[in-house]
N, C-alpha and C positions, 0 to 999 in steps of 0.2 A: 694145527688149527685148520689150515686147508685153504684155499679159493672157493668161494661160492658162487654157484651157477647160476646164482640170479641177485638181482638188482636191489636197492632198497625197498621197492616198491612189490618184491615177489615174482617179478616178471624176467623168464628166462632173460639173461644179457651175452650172447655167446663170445663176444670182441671183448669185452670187461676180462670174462674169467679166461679167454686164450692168453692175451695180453698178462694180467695177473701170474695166469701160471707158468708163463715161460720166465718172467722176473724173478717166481721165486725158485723154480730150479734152479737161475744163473746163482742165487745165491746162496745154495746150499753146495753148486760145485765149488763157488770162490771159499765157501768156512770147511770145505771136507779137509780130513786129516791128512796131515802132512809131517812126513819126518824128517827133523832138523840137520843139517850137514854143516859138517864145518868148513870155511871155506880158508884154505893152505895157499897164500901167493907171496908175492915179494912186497915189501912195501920201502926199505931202505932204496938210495940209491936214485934213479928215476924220479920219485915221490908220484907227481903230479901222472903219470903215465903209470904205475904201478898200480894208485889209486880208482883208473878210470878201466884199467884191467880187472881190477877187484869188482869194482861194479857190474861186469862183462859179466865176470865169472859168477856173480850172486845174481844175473837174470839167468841165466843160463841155468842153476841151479831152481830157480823159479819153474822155470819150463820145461822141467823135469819133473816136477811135482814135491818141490822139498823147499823146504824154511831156511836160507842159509844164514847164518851166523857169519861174521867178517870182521872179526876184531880190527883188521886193519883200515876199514871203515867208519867205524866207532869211535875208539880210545883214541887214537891223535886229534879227535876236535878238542880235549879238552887234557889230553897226557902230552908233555914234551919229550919226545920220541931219542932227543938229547941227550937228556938227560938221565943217567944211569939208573939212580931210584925209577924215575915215572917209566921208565922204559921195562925195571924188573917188573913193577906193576900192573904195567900194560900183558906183560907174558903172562904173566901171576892169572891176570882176570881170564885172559885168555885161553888158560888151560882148563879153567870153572867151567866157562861155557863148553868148551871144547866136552866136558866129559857126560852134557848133558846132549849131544848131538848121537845119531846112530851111526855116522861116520864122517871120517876125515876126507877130505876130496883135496888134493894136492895139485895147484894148478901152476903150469910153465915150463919151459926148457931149466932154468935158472932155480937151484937150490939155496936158497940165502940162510945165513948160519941162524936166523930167529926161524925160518923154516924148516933147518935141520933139527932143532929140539923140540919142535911142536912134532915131526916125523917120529922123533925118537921116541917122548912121551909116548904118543899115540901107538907104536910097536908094542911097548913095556905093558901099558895097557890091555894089549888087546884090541885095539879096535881095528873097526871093517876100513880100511887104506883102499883109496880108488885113485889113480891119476890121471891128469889129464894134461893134451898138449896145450899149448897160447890156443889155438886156433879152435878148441870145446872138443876134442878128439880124444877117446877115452883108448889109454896106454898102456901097456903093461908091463909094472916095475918087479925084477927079483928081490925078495925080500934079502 
């Protein structure tokens, strides 16, 4: 549709349409396409600290230019991480998303065994494996 350079009245408005047109840039950068990554951290263990690492690690991902996904963010507000079932479940969901994502992004010094089968999946598969240290520092693991 556009910004229009004049007024309701027909009379150039140059502040209107500058104004107008830089809003609606900001908001075609904020809707451009972005591709989803999955985001690979610890959540066992620490919880509350793992948690606020995961967070870390999906801005991080943000300011990259990508969508992250964080089932470790998600599924515990409502799965008991306890309990064996909700916890296969939470894997279970986890691996749906995961396989809708363009890659896996493995964040931390620390491999925890729910992060070694989301690795392993993600190998058997195929998909694009990127790692990263704690600190957003992109590493590189022999396969």
């Amino acid at each position: 549709m556009g910004v229009s350079r004049y007024n309701s009245e027909g009379y150039p408005d140059p502040t209107t349409y500058g104004a107008l047109s830089h809003i609606e840039k900001e908001t075609k950068v904020a809707r451009a396409y972005r591709p989803m990554v999955y985001v690979c951290s610890p959540f066992s263990g620490d919880v509350a600290r793992n948690m606020a690492n995961a967070r870390r690690y999906s801005r991080y991902a943000v300011e990259q230019g990508y969508i992250p996904i964080a089932p470790r963010l998600l599924f515990p507000q409502f799965l008991n991480d306890n309990d064996v079932t909700e916890r296969e479940m939470g894997l279970h969901f986890g691996n749906v998303l995961m396989s809708h994502c363009s890659e896996v992004w493995v964040f931390g010094e620390i491999i925890s065994a729910g992060m070694d089968a989301e690795i392993r999946r993600a190998k058997r598969k195929n998909y694009k494996l990127r790692y990263f240290s704690s600190d957003l520092k992109e590493v590189s693991k022999n396969a």
